[in-house]
C-alpha positions in Angstrom: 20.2 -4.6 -13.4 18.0 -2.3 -11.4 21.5 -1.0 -9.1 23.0 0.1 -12.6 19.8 1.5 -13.7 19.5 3.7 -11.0 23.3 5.1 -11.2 23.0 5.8 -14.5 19.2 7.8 -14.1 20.9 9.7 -11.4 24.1 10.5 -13.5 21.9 12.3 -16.1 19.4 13.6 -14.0 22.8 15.4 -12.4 23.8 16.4 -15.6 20.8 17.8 -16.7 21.0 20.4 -14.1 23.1 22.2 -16.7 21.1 23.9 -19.0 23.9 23.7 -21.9 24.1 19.6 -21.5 20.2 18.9 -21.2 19.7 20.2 -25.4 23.2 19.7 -27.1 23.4 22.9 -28.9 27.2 22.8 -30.1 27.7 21.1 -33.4 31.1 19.9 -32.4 31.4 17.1 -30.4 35.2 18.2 -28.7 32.8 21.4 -27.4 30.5 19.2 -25.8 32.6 16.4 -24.0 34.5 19.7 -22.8 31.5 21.1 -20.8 30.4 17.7 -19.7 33.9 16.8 -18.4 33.2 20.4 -16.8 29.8 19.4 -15.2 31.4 16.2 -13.7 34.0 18.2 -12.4 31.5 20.6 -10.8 29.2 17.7 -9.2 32.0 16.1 -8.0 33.6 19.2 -6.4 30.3 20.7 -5.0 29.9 16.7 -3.5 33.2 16.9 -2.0 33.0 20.0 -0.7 29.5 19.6 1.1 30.1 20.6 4.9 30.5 17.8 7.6 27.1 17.9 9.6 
């Protein structure tokens, strides 16, 4: 329990570095799974693209 706990604080502590996503302000909810789809896309390329050390 406390493995999927923690994956799931991170996942919306991640998301909430997007201003838009942390107060939903669009009334329709197509909007809204757009720009989170958007901000996954975004943490996963910026996680991706991180440069080898």
């Amino acid at each position: 329990m406390g493995k999927l706990r923690y994956v799931v604080e991170q996942t919306f502590a991640l998301l909430h570095q997007f201003k838009r996503l942390a107060v939903r302000w669009e009334r329709r909810t197509e909007l809204h799974d757009a720009f989170v789809s958007l901000a996954c896309s975004l943490i996963c390329w910026r996680r991706l693209n991180k440069p080898a050390s």
